[in-house]
matplotlib code that plots the C-alpha trace (Angstrom):
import matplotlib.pyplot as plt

x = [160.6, 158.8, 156.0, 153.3, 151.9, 148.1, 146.3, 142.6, 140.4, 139.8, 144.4, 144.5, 142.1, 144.0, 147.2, 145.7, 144.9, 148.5, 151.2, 153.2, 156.3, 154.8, 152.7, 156.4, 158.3, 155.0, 154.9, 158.7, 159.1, 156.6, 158.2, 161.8, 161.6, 158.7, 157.6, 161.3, 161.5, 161.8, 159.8, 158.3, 157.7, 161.5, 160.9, 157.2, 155.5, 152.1, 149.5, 147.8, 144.4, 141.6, 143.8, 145.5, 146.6, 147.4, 151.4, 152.0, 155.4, 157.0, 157.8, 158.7, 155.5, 153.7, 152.5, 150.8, 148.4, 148.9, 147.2, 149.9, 148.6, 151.1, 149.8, 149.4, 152.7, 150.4, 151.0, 147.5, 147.7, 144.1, 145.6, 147.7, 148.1, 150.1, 150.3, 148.3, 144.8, 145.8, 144.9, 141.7, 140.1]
y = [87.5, 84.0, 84.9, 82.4, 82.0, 81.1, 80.2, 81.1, 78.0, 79.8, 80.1, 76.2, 75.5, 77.8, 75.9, 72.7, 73.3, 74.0, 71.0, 68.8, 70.5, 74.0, 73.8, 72.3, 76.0, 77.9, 76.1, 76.0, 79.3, 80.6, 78.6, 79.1, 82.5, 84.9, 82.8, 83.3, 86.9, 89.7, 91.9, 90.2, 93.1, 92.7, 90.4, 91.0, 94.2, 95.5, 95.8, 99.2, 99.5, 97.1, 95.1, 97.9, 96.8, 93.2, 91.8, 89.9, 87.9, 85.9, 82.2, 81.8, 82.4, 82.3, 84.8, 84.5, 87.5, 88.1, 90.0, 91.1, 91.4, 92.9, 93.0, 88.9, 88.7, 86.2, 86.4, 85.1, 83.9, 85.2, 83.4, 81.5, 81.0, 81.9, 86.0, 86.0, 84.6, 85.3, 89.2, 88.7, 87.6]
z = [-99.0, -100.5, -102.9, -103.1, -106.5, -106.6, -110.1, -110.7, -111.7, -115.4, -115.3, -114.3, -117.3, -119.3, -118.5, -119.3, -122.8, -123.9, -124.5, -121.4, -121.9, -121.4, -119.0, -117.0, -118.2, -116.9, -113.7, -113.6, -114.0, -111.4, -108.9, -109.3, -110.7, -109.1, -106.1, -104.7, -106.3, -103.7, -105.9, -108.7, -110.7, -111.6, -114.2, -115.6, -117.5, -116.4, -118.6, -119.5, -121.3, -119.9, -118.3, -116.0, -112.5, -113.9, -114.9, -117.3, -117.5, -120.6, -121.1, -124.8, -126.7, -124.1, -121.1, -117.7, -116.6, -113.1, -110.1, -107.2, -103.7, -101.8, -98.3, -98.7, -101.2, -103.4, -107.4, -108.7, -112.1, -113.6, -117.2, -119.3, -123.4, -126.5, -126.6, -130.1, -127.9, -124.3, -124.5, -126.0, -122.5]

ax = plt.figure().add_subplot(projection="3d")
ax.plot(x, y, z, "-o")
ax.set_aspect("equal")
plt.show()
């Protein structure tokens, strides 16, 4: 099963705030790793609290909130940033 990995406008501004090399391992990452996943929740955590129902997955100091569709197998990235700001949204 190919996962396709969709980014929200706010996640693509999100991204584009953090360095080069970075945003590369973030993309990188969501291409190799979870869009070719058979289930992505393998490799991510979901969130409880106000954030319950979204994933979030781990790239150094970094993590990506996710939404999983499963009906559409689309992982839509909702944000992006270092994990001391990126729970604050």
């Amino acid at each position: 099963m190919i996962w396709t990995v969709e980014y929200d406008p706010r996640a693509v501004q999100d991204l584009k705030k953090l360095d080069r090399s970075v945003q590369s391992e973030i993309v990188d990452y969501m291409d190799a790793r979870i869009a070719t996943a058979e289930d992505p929740r393998r490799f991510g955590k979901p969130l409880r609290g106000g954030k319950f129902g979204l994933w979030r997955y781990r790239v150094r100091d970094h993590r990506i909130i996710c939404e999983l569709h499963d009906r559409r197998l689309v992982v839509l990235v909702v944000a992006v940033g270092h994990r001391s700001t990126v729970y604050a949204n």
